[in-house]
C-alpha positions as CSV (number, residue, x, y, z in Angstrom):
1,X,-150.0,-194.6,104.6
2,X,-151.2,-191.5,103.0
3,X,-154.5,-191.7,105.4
4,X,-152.2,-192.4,108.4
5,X,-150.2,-189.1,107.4
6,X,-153.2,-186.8,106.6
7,X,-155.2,-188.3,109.9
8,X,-151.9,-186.9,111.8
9,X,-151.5,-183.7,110.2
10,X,-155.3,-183.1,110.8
11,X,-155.4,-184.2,114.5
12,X,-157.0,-182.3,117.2
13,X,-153.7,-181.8,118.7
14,X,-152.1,-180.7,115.6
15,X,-154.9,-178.1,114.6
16,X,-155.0,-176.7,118.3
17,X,-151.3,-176.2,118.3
18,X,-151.6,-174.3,115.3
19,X,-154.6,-172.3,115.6
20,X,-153.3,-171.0,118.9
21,X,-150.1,-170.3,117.6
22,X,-151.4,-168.2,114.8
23,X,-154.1,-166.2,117.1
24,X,-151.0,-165.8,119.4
25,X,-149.2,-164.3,116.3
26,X,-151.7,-162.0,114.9
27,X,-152.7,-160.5,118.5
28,X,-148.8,-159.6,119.0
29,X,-149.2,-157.8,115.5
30,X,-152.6,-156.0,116.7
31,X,-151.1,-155.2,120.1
32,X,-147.8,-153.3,118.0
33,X,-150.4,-151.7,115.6
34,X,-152.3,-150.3,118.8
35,X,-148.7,-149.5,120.5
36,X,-148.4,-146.3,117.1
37,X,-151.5,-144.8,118.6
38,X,-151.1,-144.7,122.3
39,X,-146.9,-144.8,123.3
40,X,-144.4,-142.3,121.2
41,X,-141.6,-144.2,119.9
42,X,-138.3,-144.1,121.7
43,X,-135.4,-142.6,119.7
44,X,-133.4,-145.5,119.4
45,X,-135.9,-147.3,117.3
46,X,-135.7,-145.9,113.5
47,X,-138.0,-148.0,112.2
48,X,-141.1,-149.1,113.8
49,X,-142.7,-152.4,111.9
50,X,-141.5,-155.3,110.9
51,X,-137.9,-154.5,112.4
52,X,-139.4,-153.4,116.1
53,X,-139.3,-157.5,116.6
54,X,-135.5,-157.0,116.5
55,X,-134.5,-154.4,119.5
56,X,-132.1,-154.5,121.9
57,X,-130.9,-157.7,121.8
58,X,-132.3,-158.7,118.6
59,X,-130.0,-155.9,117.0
60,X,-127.4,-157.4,118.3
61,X,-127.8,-160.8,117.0
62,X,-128.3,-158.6,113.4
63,X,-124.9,-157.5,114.1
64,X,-122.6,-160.6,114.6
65,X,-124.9,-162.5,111.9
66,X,-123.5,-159.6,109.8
67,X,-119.8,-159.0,110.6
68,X,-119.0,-161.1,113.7
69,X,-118.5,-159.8,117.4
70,X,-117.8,-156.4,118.0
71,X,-117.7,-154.2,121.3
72,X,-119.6,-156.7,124.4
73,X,-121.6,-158.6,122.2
74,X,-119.8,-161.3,123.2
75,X,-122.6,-161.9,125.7
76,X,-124.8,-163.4,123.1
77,X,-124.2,-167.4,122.3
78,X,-123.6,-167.8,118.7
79,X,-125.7,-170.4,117.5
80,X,-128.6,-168.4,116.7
81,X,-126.3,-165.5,114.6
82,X,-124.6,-168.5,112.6
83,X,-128.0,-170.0,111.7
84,X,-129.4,-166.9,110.9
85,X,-126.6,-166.5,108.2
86,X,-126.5,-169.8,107.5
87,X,-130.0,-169.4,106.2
88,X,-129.7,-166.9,104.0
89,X,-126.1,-167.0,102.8
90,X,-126.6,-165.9,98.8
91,X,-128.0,-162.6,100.9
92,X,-125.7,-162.9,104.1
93,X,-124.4,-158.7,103.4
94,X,-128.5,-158.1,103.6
95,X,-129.8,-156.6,107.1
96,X,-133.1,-157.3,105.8
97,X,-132.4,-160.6,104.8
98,X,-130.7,-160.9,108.0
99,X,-133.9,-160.0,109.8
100,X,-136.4,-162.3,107.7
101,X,-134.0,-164.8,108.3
102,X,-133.8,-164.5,112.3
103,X,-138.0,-164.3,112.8
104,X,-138.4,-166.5,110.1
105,X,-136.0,-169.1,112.4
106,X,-137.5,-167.9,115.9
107,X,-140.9,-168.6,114.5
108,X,-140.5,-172.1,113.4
109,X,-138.3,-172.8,116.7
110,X,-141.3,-171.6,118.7
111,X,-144.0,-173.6,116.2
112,X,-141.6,-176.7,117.2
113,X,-141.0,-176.0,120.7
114,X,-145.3,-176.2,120.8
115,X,-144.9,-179.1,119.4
116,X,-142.7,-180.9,121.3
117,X,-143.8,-179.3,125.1
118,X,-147.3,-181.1,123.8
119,X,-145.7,-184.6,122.9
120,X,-143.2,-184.3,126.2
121,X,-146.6,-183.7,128.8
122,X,-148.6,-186.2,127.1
123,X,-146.3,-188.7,128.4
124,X,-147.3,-187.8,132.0
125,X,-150.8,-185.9,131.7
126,X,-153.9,-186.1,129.9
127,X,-154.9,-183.6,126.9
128,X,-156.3,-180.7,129.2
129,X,-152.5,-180.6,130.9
130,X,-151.2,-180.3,127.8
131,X,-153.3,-177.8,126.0
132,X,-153.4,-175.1,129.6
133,X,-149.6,-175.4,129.7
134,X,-149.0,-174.1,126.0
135,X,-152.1,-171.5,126.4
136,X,-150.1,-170.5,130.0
137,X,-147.0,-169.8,128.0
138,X,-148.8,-168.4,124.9
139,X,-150.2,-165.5,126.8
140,X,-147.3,-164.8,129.4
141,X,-146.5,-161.2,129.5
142,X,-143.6,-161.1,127.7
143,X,-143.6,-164.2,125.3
144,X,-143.5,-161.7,122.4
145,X,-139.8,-162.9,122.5
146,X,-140.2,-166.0,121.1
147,X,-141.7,-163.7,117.9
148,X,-138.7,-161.3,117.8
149,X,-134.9,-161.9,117.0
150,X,-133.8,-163.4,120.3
151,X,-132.6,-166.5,121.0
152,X,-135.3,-167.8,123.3
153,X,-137.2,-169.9,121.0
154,X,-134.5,-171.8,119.5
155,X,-133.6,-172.8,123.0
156,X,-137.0,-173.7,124.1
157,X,-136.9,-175.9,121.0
158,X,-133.5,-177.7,121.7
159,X,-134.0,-177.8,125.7
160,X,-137.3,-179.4,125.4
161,X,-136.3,-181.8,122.2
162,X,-133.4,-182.7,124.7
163,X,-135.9,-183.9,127.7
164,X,-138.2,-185.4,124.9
165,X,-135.5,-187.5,123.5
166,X,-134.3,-188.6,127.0
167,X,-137.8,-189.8,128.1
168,X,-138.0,-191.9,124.7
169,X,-134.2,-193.0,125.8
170,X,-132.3,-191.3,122.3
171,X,-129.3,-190.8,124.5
172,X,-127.3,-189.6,121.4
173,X,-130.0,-187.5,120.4
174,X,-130.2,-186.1,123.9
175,X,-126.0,-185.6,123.5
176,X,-126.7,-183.7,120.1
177,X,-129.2,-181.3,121.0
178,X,-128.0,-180.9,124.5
179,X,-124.5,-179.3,122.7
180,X,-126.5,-176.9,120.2
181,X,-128.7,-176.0,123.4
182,X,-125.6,-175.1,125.5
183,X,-124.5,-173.3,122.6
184,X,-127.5,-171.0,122.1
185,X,-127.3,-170.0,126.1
186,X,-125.0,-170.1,129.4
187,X,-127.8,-172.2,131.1
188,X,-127.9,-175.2,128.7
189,X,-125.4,-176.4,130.1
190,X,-127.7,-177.0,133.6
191,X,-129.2,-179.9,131.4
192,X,-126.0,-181.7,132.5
193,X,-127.3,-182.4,136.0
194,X,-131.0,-182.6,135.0
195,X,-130.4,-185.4,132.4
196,X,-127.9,-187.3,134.5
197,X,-130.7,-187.4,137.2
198,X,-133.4,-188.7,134.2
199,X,-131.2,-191.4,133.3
200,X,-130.8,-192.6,137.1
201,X,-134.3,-192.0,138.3
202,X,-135.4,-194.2,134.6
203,X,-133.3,-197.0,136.0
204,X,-134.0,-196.5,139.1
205,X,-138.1,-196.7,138.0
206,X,-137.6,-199.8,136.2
207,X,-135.8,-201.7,139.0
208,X,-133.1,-203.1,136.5
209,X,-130.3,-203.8,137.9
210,X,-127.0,-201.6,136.5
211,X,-124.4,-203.3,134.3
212,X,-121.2,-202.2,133.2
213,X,-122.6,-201.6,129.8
214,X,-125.8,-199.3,131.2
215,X,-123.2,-196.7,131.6
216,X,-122.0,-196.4,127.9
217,X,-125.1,-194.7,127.7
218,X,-124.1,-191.4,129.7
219,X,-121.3,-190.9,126.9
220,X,-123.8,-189.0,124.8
221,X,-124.3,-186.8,127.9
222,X,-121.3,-185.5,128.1
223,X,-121.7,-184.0,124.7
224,X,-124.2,-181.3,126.6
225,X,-120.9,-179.1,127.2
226,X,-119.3,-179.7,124.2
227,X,-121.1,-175.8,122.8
228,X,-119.9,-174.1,125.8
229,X,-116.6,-174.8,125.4
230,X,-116.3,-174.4,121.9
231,X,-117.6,-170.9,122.3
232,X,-115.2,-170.3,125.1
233,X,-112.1,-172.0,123.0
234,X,-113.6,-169.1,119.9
235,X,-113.3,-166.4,122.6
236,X,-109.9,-167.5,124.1
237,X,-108.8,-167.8,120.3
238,X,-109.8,-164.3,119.3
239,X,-110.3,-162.1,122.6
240,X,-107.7,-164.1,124.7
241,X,-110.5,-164.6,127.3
242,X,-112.7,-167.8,126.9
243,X,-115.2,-166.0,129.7
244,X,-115.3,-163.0,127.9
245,X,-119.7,-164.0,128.0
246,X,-119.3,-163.3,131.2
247,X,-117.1,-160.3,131.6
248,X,-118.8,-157.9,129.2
249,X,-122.1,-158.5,131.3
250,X,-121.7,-155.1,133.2
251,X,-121.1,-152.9,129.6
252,X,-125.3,-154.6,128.9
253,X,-126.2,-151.4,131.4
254,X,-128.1,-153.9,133.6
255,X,-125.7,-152.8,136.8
256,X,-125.1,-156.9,136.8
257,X,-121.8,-157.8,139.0
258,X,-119.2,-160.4,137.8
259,X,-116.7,-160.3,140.5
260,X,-118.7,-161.5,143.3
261,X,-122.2,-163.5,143.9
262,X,-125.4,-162.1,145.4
263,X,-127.6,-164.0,147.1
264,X,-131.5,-163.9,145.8
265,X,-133.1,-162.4,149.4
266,X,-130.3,-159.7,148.6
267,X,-131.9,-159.0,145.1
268,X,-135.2,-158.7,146.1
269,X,-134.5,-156.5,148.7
270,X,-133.0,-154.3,146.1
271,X,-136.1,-154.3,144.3
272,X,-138.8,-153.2,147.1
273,X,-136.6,-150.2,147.4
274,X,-136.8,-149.5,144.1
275,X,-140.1,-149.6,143.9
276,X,-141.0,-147.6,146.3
277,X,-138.7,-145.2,145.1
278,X,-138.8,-145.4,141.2
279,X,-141.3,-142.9,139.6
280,X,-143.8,-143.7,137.5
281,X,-142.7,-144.2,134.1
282,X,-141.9,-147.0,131.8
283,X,-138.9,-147.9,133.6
284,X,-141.5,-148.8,136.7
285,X,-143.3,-150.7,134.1
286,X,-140.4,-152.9,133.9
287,X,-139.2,-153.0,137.4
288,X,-142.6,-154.4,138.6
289,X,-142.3,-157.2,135.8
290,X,-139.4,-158.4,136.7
291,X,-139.8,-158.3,140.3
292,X,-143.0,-160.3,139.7
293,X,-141.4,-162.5,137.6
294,X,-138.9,-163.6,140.1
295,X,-140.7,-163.8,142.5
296,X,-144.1,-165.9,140.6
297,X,-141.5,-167.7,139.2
298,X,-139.3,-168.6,142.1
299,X,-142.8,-169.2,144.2
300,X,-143.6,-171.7,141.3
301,X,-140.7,-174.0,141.7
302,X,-141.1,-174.1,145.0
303,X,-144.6,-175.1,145.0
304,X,-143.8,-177.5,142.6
305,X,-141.4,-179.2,144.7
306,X,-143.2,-179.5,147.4
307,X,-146.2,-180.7,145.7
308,X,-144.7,-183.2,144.1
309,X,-144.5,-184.5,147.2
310,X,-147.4,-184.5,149.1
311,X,-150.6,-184.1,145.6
312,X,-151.0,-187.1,143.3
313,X,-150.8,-185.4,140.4
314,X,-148.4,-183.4,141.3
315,X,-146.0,-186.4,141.5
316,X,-145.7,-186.4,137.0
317,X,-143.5,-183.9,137.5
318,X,-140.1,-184.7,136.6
319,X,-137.4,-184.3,139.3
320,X,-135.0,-183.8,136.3
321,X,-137.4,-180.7,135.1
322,X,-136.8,-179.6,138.5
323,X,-133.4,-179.6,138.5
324,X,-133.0,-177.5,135.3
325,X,-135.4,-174.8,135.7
326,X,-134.1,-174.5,139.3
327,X,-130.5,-174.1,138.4
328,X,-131.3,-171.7,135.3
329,X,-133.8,-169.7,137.5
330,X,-131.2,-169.1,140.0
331,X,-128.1,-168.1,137.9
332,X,-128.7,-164.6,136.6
333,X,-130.2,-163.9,139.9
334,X,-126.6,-164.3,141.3
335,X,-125.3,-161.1,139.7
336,X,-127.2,-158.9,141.4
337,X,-130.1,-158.2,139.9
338,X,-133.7,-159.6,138.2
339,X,-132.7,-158.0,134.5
340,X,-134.1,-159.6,131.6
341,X,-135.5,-161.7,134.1
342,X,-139.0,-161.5,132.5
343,X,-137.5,-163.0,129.4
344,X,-135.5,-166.1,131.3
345,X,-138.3,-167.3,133.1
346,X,-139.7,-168.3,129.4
347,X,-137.6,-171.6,129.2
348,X,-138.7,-172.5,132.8
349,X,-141.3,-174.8,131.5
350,X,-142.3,-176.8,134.2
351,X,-143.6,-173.8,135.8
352,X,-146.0,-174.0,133.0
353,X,-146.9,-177.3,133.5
354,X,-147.6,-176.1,137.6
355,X,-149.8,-173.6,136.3
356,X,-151.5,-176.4,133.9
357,X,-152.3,-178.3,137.3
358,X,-153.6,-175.7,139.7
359,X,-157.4,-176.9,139.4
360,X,-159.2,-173.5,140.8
361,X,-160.6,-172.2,137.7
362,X,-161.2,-168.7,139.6
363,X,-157.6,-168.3,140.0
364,X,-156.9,-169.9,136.1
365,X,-159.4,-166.8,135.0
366,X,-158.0,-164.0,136.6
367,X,-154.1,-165.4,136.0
368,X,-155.2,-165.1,132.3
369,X,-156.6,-161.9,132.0
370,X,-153.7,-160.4,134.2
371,X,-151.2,-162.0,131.9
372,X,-153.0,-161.4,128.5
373,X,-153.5,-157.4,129.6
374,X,-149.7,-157.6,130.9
375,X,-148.6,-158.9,127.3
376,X,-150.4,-156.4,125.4
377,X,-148.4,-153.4,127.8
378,X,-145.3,-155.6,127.4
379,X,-145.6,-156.1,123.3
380,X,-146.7,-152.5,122.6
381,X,-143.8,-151.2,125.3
382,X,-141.0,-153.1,123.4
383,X,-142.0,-152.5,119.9
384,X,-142.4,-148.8,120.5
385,X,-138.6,-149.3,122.0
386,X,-139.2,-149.2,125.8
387,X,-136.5,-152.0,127.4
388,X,-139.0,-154.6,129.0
389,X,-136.8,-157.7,129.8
C-alpha cells in the first residue's frame, strides 16, 4: 500500500503539476518585484507586497470576511468570504489573518483545480492534451487571479470537480459541489443545463434504455441552485432585495446596465470606438485586453463547436463543456460591456483544452510568448494597482 501511495505521489503527472505550479508562482512574484522598478504605484494601493494580491475585488472579499456586507459589495458571492473566516476564526478580527487566509485558500483551490482539469482530460485525451491545456491556462495574461484574493480559483476547483464527478457518474457529488459552485459565482448556476445534457448524452452513449428509476438520479442535480437562492433568500432577508448581486452592478464603476440587455455585436462595437479613441495609458492597456479577450475567447467557442463536428479529435470535446462555458461567456457580456472580462474567461476551460488541440506548433510558439509577455504587463499592472480585469 505504502509503495502504491508513494509511486502516486511521485508520478510524472503529479510532479509536473507541481513544478509548473510553483514556477508559475514564483514568476508572478518576480514579475511584482520588477513591477517597483518600472510602474509608480497608484494611490489607492497603501501597501505594495504581499497585500497587492488583494486589490479591488480582493479588498472587498477582506471586507465582508471581516464585518459582513456593506455599501454594493453585495455583488460578490459569499462562499469565498465565509471560508476565508471560517479558516482562521481564533484570528477572524485580523486583516492580516484575513489575507493569509484568502491566498492561502485561492492557492490550494488553484493547486486542486490543476489537479482535477488533468484527471477530467485524461479521460478523453492523451498526456500531451493534458499537460498544453494546464501550461495554456498557467501563462494566460491575467491568471495572476487565481494567486490573489478573488474568487476564481475556488470556482475553477468546484466547477471542474463538478464535471469530474459527473463523468465518473457521483451524481450526489456533482449535486454538492454544483451548490458551493453556484454559491461562489452568478454563473454556476449555468452547470444546470450543462450537467443535465452530460447525464442525457451518457445515456444516450451507452444505448440503455431509460427506466423510471434512471431519473432519481437527476435529484442531485437540482441541488446546483440550491447556493443561489440561499444567497438571494440572505439578501431578501437583510436588504429586502434577493437580486440585490445584480442591482449594485452599476455602483462597480464598470458603466454595466441592469435594466435592459445588450446584445454582444453591440459591445464590441463599443469597444473599436474606444480604441480608437482612448489615449495611451494604462486604461488602453486594459481596454485592448478585454477586447481581445472577448473576442479570442468568443472565436474559441466557436471553433470548438464547429470542430467538433467536422475533426476527429475534436469530437472529445464535451457538448456539456460547451454548454457552460457558452452560457457563462455570454452573460456579463449582456450588460453592456467586456469588464472584468479578462478575468471570466479563466473558468472557460474548454477553451483551454481548444488551445491544447490546435497542432501548428508555430502558432502554439508565438500564442505563448504573446501571453507569457501579456501576463508579466498584466501582474506588474495590478500589483502596482492599475484595474486590469
Amino acid at each position: 500500500m505504502r509503495k502504491l501511495i508513494g509511486k502516486r505521489l511521485f508520478s510524472p503527472d503529479v510532479r509536473f503539476i507541481v513544478v509548473a505550479f510553483l514556477a508559475w508562482r514564483i514568476w508572478l512574484q518576480v514579475f511584482l518585484w520588477r513591477g517597483w522598478f518600472v510602474l509608480p504605484l497608484k494611490e489607492i494601493l497603501a501597501h505594495p507586497g504581499l497585500w497587492a494580491w488583494a486589490n479591488f475585488d480582493g479588498e472587498h472579499y477582506l471586507a465582508i470576511a471581516y464585518h459582513g456586507y456593506v455599501n454594493f459589495e453585495q455583488a460578490l458571492f459569499p462562499l469565498y468570504p465565509w471560508l476565508m473566516r471560517i479558516f482562521v476564526y481564533p484570528f477572524r478580527e485580523s486583516p492580516f489573518a484575513l489575507l493569509i487566509s484568502g491566498l492561502t485558500i485561492s492557492h490550494l483551490a488553484f493547486l486542486s483545480s490543476l489537479f482535477l482539469f488533468y484527471k477530467l482530460i485524461k479521460l478523453d485525451f492523451d498526456d500531451r492534451v493534458a499537460r498544453l491545456a494546464i501550461f495554456f491556462l498557467l501563462v494566460f495574461p491575467t491568471s495572476f487571479f487565481f494567486g490573489a484574493v478573488y474568487s476564481e480559483s475556488l470556482f475553477l476547483a468546484l466547477i471542474l470537480g463538478s464535471f469530474y464527478a459527473a463523468r465518473k457518474k457521483q451524481w450526489w457529488v456533482v449535486g454538492i459541489l454544483g451548490a458551493l459552485a453556484s454559491a461562489t459565482q452568478v454563473v454556476g448556476i449555468f452547470l444546470l443545463p450543462a450537467l443535465l445534457w452530460e447525464w442525457w448524452e451518457q445515456r444516450s452513449t451507452e444505448n440503455l434504455r431509460l427506466k423510471t428509476q434512471d431519473f432519481f438520479e437527476l435529484i442531485p442535480l437540482f441541488l446546483v441552485p440550491l447556493g443561489l437562492l440561499f444567497y438571494m433568500r440572505f439578501l431578501a432577508s437583510y436588504f429586502q432585495d434577493p437580486l440585490m448581486f445584480l442591482h449594485v452592478q452599476p455602483a462597480f464603476g464598470a458603466t454595466r446596465s441592469v435594466d435592459k440587455l445588450i446584445l454582444i455585436y453591440q459591445v464590441f462595437w463599443r469597444y473599436l470606438k474606444m480604441i480608437a479613441t482612448t489615449k495611451l495609458d494604462p486604461l488602453y492597456f486594459t481596454v485592448w485586453l478585454e477586447f481581445l479577450s472577448a473576442a479570442g475567447f468568443g472565436s474559441l467557442l466557436g471553433f470548438a463547436y464547429f470542430a467538433r463536428n467536422k475533426l476527429v479529435y475534436f469530437k472529445k470535446i464535451r457538448f456539456s463543456y460547451l454548454i457552460f462555458a457558452v452560457f457563462a461567456f455570454l452573460a456579463p457580456t449582456l450588460t453592456g460591456t467586456f469588464s472584468s472580462m479578462p478575468r471570466y474567461v479563466l473558468i472557460l476551460f474548454p477553451c483551454y483544452i481548444s488551445l491544447a488541440l490546435i497542432k501548428n506548433k508555430f502558432f502554439c510558439f508565438l500564442f505563448c510568448v504573446f501571453c507569457i509577455l501579456l501576463l508579466a504587463f498584466a501582474t506588474i499592472f495590478f500589483t502596482r494597482g492599475y484595474f486590469v480585469g
